[in-house]
VEXKEDREN-606405 format. One line per 3 residues: number of its first residue (from 1); their letters; for each residue x, y, z of C-alpha. Coordinates in Angstrom, 3 decimals, m for minus. Layout:
// residues N
NUM	a	X Y Z ~ ... $
This chain:
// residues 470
1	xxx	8.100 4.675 m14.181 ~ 9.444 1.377 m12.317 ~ 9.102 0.796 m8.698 $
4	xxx	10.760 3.252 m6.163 ~ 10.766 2.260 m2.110 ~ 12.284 4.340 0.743 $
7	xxx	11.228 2.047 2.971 ~ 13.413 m1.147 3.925 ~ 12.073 m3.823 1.818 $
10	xxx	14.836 m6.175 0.563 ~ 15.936 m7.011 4.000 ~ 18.565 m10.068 4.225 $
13	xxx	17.636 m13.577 5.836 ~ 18.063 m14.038 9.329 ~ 17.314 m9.871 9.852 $
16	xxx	13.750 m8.945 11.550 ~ 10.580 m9.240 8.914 ~ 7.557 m7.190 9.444 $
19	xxx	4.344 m9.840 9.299 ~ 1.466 m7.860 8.715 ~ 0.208 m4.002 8.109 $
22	xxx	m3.337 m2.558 8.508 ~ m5.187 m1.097 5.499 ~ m7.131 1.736 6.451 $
25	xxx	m9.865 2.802 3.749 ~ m10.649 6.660 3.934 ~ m13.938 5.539 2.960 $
28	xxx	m14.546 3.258 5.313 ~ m14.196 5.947 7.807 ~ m11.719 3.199 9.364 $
31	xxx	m9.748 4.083 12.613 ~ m8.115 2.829 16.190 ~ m8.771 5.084 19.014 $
34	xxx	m8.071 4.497 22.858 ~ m8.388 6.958 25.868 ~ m5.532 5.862 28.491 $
37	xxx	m7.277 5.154 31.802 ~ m4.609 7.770 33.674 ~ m2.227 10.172 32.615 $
40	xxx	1.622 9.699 32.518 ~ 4.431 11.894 30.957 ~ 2.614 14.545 28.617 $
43	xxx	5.727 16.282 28.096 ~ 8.072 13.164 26.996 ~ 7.370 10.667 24.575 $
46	xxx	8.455 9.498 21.452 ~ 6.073 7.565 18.476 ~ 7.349 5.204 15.779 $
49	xxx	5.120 4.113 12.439 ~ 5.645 3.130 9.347 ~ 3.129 4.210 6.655 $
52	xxx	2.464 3.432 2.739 ~ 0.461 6.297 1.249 ~ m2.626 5.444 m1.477 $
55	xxx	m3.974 9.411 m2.120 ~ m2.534 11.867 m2.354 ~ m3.368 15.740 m2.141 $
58	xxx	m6.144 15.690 0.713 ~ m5.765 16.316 4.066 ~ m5.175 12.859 6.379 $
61	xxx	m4.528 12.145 10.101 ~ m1.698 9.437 11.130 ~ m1.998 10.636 14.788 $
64	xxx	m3.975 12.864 16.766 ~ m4.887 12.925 20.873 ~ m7.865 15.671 20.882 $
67	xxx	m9.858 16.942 24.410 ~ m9.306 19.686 26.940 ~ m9.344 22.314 24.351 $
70	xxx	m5.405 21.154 22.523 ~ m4.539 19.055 20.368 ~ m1.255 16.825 19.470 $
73	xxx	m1.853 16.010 15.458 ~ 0.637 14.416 12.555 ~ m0.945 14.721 9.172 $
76	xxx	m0.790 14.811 5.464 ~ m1.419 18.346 4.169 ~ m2.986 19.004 1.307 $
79	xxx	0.447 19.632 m0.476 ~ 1.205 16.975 0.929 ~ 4.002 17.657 3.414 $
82	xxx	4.079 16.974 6.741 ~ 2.479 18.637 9.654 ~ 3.093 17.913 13.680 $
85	xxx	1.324 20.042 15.986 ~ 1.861 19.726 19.901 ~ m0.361 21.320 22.512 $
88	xxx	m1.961 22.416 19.266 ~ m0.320 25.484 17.940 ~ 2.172 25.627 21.172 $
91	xxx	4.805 23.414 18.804 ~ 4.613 23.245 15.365 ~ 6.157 22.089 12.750 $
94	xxx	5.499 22.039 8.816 ~ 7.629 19.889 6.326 ~ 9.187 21.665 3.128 $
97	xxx	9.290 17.771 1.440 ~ 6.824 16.797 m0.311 ~ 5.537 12.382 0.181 $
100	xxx	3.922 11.425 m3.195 ~ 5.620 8.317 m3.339 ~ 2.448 5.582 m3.247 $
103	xxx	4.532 2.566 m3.891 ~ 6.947 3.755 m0.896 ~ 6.946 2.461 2.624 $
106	xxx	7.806 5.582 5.077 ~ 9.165 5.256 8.983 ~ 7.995 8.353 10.890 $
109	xxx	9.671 8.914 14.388 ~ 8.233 11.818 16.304 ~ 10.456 12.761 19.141 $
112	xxx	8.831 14.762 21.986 ~ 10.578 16.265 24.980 ~ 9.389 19.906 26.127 $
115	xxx	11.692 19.307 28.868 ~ 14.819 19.646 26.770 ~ 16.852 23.114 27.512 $
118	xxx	17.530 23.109 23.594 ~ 14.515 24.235 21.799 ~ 15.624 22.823 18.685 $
121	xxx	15.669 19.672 20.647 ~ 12.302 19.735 22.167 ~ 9.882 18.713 18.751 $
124	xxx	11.984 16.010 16.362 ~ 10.496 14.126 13.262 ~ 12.548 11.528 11.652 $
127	xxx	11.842 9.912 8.160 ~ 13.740 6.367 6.973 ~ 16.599 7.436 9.899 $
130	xxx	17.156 10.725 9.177 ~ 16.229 13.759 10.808 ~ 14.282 16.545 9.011 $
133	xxx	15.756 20.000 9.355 ~ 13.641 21.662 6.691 ~ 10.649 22.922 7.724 $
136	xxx	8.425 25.828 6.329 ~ 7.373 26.693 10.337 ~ 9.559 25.354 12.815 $
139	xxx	7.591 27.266 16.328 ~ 9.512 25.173 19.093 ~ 7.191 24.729 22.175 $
142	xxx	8.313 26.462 25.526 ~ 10.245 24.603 28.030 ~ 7.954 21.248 30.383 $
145	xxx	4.656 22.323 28.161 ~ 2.068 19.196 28.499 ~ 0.841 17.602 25.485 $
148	xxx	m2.218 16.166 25.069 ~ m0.411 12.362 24.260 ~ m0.675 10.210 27.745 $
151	xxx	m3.779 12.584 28.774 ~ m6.638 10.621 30.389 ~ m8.674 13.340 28.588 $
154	xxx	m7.886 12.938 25.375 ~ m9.374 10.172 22.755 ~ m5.893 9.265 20.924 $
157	xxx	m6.763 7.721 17.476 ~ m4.870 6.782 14.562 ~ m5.702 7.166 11.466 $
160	xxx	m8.154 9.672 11.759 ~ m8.926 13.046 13.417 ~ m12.416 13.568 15.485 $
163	xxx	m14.613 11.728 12.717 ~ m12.734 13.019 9.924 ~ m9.592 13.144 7.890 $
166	xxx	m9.228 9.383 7.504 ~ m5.989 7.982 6.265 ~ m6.070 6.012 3.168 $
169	xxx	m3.337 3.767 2.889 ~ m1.051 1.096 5.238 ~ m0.213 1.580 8.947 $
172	xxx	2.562 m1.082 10.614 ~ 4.484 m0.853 13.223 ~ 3.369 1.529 15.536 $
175	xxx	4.884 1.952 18.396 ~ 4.525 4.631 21.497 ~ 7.146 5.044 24.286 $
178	xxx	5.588 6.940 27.129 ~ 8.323 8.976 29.095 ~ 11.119 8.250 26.708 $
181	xxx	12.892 10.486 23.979 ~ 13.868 7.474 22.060 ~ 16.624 8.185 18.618 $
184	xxx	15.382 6.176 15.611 ~ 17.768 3.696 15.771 ~ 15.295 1.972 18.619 $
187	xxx	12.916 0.928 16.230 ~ 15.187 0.837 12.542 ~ 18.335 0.322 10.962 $
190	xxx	20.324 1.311 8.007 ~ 20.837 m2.127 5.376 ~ 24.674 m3.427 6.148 $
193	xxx	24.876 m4.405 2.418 ~ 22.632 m1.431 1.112 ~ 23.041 1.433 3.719 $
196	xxx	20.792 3.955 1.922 ~ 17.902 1.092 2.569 ~ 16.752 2.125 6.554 $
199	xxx	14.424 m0.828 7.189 ~ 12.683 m2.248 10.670 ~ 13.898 m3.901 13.816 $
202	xxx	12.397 m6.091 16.402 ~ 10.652 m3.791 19.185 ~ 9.402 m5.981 21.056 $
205	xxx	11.771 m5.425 24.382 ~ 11.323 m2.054 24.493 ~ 10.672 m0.436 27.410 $
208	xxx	6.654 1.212 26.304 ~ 5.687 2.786 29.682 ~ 2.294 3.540 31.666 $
211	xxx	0.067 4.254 28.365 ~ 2.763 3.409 25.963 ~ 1.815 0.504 23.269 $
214	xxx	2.786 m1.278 20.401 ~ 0.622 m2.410 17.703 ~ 2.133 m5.691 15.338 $
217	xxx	m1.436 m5.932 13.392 ~ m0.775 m9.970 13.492 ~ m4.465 m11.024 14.973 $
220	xxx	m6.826 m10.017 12.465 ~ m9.628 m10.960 14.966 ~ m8.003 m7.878 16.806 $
223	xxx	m6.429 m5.716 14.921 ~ m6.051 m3.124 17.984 ~ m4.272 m5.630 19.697 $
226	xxx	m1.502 m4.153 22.150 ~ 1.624 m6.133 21.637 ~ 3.328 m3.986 24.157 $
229	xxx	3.383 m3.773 27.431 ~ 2.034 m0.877 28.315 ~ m1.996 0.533 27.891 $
232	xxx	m4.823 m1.590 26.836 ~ m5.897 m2.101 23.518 ~ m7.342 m0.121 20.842 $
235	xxx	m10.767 m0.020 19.787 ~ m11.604 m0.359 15.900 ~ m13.918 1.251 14.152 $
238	xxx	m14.692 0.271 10.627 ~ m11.798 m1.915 10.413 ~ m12.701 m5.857 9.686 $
241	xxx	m9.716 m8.609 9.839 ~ m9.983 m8.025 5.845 ~ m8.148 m4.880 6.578 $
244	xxx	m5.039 m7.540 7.595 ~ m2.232 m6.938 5.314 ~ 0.832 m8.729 4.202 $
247	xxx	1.913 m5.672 2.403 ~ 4.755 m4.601 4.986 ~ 7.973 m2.447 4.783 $
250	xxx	10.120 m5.493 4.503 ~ 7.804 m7.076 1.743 ~ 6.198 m4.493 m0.231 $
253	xxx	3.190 m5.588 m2.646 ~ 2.156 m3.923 m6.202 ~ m0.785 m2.162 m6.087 $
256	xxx	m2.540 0.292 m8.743 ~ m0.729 2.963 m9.431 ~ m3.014 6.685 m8.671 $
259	xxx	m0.516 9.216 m10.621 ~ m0.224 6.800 m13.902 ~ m3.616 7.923 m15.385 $
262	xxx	m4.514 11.788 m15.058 ~ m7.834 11.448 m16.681 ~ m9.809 10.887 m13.615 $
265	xxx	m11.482 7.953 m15.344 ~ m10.487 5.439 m12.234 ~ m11.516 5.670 m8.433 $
268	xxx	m9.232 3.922 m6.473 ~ m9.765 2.220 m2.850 ~ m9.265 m0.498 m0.513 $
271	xxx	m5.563 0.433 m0.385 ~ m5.471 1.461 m4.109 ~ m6.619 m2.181 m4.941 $
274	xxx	m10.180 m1.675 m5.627 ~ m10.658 0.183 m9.508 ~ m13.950 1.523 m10.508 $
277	xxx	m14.381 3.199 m13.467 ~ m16.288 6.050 m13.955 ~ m15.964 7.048 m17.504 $
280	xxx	m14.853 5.344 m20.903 ~ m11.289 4.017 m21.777 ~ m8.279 5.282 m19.534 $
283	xxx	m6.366 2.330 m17.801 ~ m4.025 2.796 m14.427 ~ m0.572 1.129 m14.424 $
286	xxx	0.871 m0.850 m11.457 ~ 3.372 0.438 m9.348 ~ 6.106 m2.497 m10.281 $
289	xxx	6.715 m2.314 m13.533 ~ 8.697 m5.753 m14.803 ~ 10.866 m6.564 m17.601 $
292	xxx	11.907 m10.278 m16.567 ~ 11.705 m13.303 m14.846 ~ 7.427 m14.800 m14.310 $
295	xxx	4.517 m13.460 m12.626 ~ 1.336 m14.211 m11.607 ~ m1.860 m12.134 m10.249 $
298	xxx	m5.239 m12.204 m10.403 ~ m8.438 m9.609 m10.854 ~ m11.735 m10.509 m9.796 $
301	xxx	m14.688 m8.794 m11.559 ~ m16.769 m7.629 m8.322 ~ m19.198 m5.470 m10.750 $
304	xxx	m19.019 m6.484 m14.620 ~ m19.479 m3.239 m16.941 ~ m20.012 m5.679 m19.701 $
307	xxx	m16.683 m4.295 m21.479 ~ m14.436 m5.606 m19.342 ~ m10.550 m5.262 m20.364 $
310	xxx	m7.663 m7.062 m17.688 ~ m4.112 m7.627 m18.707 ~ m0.653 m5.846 m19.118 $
313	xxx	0.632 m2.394 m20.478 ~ 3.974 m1.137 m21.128 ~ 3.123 2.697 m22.076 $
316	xxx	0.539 4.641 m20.085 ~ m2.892 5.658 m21.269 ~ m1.662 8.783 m23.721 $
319	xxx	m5.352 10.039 m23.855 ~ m8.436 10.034 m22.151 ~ m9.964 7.581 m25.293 $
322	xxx	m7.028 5.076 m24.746 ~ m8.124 1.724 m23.666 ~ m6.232 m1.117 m22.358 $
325	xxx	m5.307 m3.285 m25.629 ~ m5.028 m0.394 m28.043 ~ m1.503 0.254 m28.109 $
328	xxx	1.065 m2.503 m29.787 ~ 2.696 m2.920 m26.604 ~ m0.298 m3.571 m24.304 $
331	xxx	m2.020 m6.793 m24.604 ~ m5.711 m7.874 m22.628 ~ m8.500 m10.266 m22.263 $
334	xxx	m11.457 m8.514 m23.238 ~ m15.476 m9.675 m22.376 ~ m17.995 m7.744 m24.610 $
337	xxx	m21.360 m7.787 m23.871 ~ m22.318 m9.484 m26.780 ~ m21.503 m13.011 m24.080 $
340	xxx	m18.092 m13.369 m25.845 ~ m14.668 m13.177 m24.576 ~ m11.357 m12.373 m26.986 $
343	xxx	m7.703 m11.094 m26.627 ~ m6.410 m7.775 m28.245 ~ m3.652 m6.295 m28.945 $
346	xxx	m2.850 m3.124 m31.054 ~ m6.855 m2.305 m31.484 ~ m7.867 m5.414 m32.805 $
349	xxx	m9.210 m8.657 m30.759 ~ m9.923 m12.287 m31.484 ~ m12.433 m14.439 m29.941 $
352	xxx	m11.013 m17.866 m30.708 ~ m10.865 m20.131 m27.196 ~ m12.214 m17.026 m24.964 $
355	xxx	m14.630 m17.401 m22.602 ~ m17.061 m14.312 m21.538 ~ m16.600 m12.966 m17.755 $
358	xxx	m18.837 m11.577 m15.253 ~ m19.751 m10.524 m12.025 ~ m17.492 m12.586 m9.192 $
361	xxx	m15.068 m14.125 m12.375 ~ m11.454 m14.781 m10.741 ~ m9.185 m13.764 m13.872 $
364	xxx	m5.790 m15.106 m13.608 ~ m2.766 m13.411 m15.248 ~ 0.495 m15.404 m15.295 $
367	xxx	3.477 m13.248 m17.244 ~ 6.712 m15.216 m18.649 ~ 9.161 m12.486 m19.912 $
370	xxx	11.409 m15.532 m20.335 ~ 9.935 m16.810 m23.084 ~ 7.618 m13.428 m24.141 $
373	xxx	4.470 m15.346 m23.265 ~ 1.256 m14.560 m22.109 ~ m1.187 m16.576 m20.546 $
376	xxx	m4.944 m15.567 m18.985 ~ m7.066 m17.904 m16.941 ~ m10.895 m17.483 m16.146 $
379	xxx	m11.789 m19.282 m12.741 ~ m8.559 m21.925 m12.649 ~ m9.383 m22.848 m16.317 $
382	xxx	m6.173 m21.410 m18.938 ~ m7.762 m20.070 m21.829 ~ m7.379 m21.690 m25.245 $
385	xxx	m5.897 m24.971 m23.200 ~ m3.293 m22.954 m22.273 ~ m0.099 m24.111 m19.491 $
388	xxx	2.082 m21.240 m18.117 ~ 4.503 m23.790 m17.166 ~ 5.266 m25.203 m20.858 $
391	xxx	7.535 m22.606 m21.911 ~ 8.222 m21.579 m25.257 ~ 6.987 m23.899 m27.083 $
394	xxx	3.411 m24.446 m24.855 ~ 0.157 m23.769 m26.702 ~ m2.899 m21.534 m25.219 $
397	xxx	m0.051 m18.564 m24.842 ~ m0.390 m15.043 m26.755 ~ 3.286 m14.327 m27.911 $
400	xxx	4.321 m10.469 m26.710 ~ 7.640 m8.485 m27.456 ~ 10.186 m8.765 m25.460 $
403	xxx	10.303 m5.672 m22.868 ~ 13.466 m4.474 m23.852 ~ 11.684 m3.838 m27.412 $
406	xxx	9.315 m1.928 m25.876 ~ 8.785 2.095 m25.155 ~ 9.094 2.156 m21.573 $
409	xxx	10.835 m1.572 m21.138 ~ 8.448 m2.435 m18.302 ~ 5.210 m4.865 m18.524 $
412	xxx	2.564 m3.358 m15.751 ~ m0.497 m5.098 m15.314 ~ m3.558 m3.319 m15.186 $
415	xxx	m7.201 m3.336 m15.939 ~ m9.848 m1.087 m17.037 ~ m13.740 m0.811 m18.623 $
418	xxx	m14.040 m0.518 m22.498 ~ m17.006 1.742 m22.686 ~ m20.334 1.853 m22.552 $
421	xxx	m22.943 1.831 m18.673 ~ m22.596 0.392 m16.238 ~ m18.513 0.419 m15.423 $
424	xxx	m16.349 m2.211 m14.251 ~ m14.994 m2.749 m11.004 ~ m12.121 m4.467 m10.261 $
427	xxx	m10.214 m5.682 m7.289 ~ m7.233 m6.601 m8.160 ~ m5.369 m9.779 m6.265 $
430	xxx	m1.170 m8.901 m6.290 ~ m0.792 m11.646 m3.365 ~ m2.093 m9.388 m0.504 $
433	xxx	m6.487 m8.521 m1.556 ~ m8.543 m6.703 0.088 ~ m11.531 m9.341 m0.953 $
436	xxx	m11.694 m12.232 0.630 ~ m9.712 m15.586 m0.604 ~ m11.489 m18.828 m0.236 $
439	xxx	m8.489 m21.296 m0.901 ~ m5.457 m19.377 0.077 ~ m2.844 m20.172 m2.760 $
442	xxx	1.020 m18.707 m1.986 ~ 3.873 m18.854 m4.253 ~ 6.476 m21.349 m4.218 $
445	xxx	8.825 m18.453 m2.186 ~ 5.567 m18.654 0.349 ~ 4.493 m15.040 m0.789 $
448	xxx	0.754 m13.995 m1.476 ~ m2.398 m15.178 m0.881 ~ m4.542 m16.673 m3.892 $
451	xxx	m7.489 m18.045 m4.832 ~ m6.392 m20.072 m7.247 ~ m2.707 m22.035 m7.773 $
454	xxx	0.158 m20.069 m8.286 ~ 1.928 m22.002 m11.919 ~ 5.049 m23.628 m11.374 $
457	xxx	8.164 m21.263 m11.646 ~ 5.982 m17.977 m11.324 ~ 5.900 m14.909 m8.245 $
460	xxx	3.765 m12.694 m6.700 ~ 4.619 m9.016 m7.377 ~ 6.738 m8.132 m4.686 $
463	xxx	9.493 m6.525 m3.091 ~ 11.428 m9.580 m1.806 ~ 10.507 m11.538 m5.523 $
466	xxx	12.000 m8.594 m7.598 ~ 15.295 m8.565 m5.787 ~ 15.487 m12.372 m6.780 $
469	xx	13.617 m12.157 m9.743 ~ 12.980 m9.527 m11.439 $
C-alpha cells in the first residue's frame, strides 16, 4: 500500500520544523535514563513525545520511572495498544486502538494530575491532538496519589524499562513539564490548510519546572542533551551520535517496510534500515511507494551473500520463493557469485555493462517515472555509461512501464538475497542511514545525507519531496 502518516509531516514554510529524532535499536539495548537530584510535584505533570514505530507485536517501553516499590510506565503491548500505568497499578489505563502504522509519526501527551476532583480528569493520553476515550481498563487513581515521575528515587528512562523492553524505532521531541497539566495544544497544532494533519510547535519557552526537561536530539555528541530548562541531562546508554536522525515528524523518511513480506525471510533493524536475510528469495517493500516525479537512494552491501539483488518492485513478494526481479513489474541489479553483475527483470537477467558487488559496495538507485527509466550505479560509477540526468533519450538506462500500467501503480524500492549461504545484508541509505556517510551528499531541496551525488533533478524519499513531487 502507499505511504500513510498521522503525524504532521507536510508542514508549510515559515511554520516550526523538527531537526533531528533519535533512533533507538531494541538490539542495541539503547536507552536515556536520569535520576532527578530532588523530588518536585509527583502528583502533576504532563509528558509530550513524538514516536515512529519499527516492530511491531512485542512488548516496548517509551517511558518508565521505576524504585520505591511503584512504577509510572507507557508502553507498547503486545497487541499493540497502549498501556499507562501510574503509581503502578494505582492508575491505569489500556488503549482499545491498535498503532501498527510503521511509516507513521505519533504525538503522545500524557496528562497527569491526581489532584483533579474529576477522576476522569486525573490520568489523560492524547494522540495527534485528540484525546483517547476508549480504553479496555480505564482504573482512575485516587485523589493527590504520588507518582513515581519527579521522585529522587526513581531511575526515569526512556526507551526502555529496568534493562529490558527496549523501544525499536524514533523518539523526538520529548518534552516533560514538572507541576503542570499542560492540553496538547502546548506542544502541537492542527495544519491551517490540512486540519486533520496535527503536526509540532516550537517548545522551547515553556515553562519545564524543577526536574522537568526537554530533549531536541540536535548534538549528536550528546544526544541526552537537556534543551530545557529544567533537570540535568540524560545519560545514554548504547546510543552513539549514529543514532542522530533526520527522520522527524515534519520530514518523514522511507524506510523498509516490516508488514510487506510475511515470510519471515528478512530481519529488520537500525530503525527498519538494516535487512538481513535469513532464508532464500522473499523481498520487503518500502514504506513510500511512488508513481512519479525522480528519486534517488542508495544500499550499501555491509555483508555480500554472493546473490545479491537491489532495485524496485511494484507488487509484493506473492510467495516465500519470490525474488526481487522475478515478476514483470519489478526490475534489479543482481551480483552472482560467479564475479558477474547483470539486470533482471521478469526472471531473466543480462550481464552486458554490469559490474559484480561486494562487501562495503555503495549501490546507487536513481528512479525517473518521467521518462520510465531506470538507472543503477556501483560506487559513483552509472552502469553501462549510464546519466540519470539525460532523460529519455540517455543511454546506460533500463526502460520500465510506466506505474500507472502496473498492478499496484507504485514503484518501491527494495532489496533482498537470491539464494544460496551466506545471506546478504543490506543497509539501505533513503537520505537519513544508520551507517556512517563519508561525503555527505543532500538533494538539491537540501534533504538527505549521501555518500555519493544526488543526479540533477532527483529527491530523497521523503515526506516534504512527495508533497512537491511525487
Amino acid at each position: 500500500m502507499p505511504l500513510t502518516v498521522l503525524g504532521g509531516t507536510t508542514s508549510a514554510a515559515g511554520t516550526f520544523e523538527v531537526a533531528n529524532s533519535c533512533r533507538f535499536n531494541d538490539g542495541d539495548s539503547a536507552e536515556l535514563s536520569i535520576s532527578p537530584s530532588s523530588s518536585s510535584n509527583r502528583k502533576t505533570w504532563t509528558l509530550s513525545m513524538w514516536v515512529k514505530r519499527c516492530t511491531l507485536g512485542q512488548y516496548y517501553t517509551l517511558w518508565r520511572a521505576n524504585g520505591s516499590g511503584i512504577d509510572d510506565y507507557f508502553s507498547f503491548q503486545n497487541d499493540d495498544t497502549l498501556d499507562w500505568s501510574f503509581n503502578s497499578d494505582g492508575g491505569f489505563i489500556s488503549t482499545n486502538r491498535l498503532f501498527r502504522d510503521v511509516s507513521a509519526w505519533y504525538h503522545f501527551v500524557l496528562r497527569m494530575d491526581s489532584t483533579n476532583a474529576t477522576a476522569g480528569d486525573r490520568q489523560r493520553l492524547y494522540v495527534n491532538g485528540v484525546e483517547e476515550t476508549s480504553f479496555s481498563t480505564d482504573t482512575q487513581v485516587s485523589q493527590d496519589t504520588d507518582g513515581n515521575t519527579n521522585n529522587s528515587a526513581a531511575t526515569h528512562r526512556i526507551g526502555a524499562s529496568a534493562s529490558s523492553q527496549y523501544f525499536d524505532g524514533y523518539i523526538a521531541e520529548v518534552v516533560l513539564l514538572d507541576g503542570i497539566s499542560a492540553a496538547p495544544t502546548e506542544f502541537g497544532e492542527f495544519d491551517e490548510d490540512s486540519p486533520t494533519i496535527w503536526k509540532p510547535k516550537d517548545v522551547s519557552g515553556l515553562t519545564f519546572g524543577t526536574n522537568g526537561f526537554y530533549l531536541d536530539f540536535e548534538d549528536s555528541s550528546n544526544l541526552g542533551n537537556n534543551a530545557g530548562s529544567g533537570s540535568a541531562d540524560f545519560s545514554e546508554s548504547n546510543i552513539v551520535a549514529a543514532d542522530q536522525s533526520t527522520d522527524t515528524p515534519t520530514n518523514s523518511f522511507c524506510t523498509i517496510n516490516p508488514l510487506d513480506e510475511p515470510y519471515g525471510s528478512v530481519t529488520l533493524s537500525e530503525g527498519n534500515l538494516v535487512q538481513v536475510q535469513t532464508s532464500d528469495y522473499p523481498y520487503n517493500r518500502a514504506t513510500m511507494g511512488v508513481a512519479n516525479g525522480k528519486w534517488y537512494w542508495e544500499g550499501k552491501i555491509t555483508a555480500s551473500g554472493g546473490d545479491d539483488v537491489i532495485g524496485i518492485a511494484s507488487v509484493a513478494a506473492a510467495s516465500s520463493t519470490d525474488y526481487l526481479y522475478k515478476s514483470a513489474n519489478n526490475y534489479a541489479y543482481y551480483s552472482h557469485t560467479t564475479n558477474h553483475g547483470a539486470y533482471g527483470n521478469n526472471a531473466a537477467i543480462s550481464t552486458t555493462n554490469y559490474d559484480a558487488y561486494t562487501d562495503d559496495d555503495i549501490i546507487s538507485v536513481a528512479l525517473d517515472l518521467t521518462n520510465n527509466k531506470l538507472y543503477f550505479a556501483k560506487n559513483g560509477t552509472w552502469a553501462n555509461s549510464g546519466d540519470p540526468t539525460s532523460g529519455a533519450t540517455g543511454t546506460g538506462a533500463v526502460s520500465i512501464t510506466a506505474a500507472a500500467s502496473t498492478v499496484d501503480g507504485f514503484y518501491f524500492p527494495a532489496a533482498c538475497d537470491y539464494g544460496g549461504s551466506p545471506r546478504a545484508t543490506w543497509s539501505m541509505n533513503f537520505g537519513s542511514p544508520a551507517h556512517t556517510v563519508s561525503s555527505g551528499n543532500a538533494d538539491a531541496n537540501g534533504y538527505g545525507n549521501f555518500e555519493f551525488a544526488v543526479p540533477s533533478g532527483y529527491y530523497a524519499l521523503c515526506t516534504k519531496n512527495l508533497a512537491e513531487f511525487g
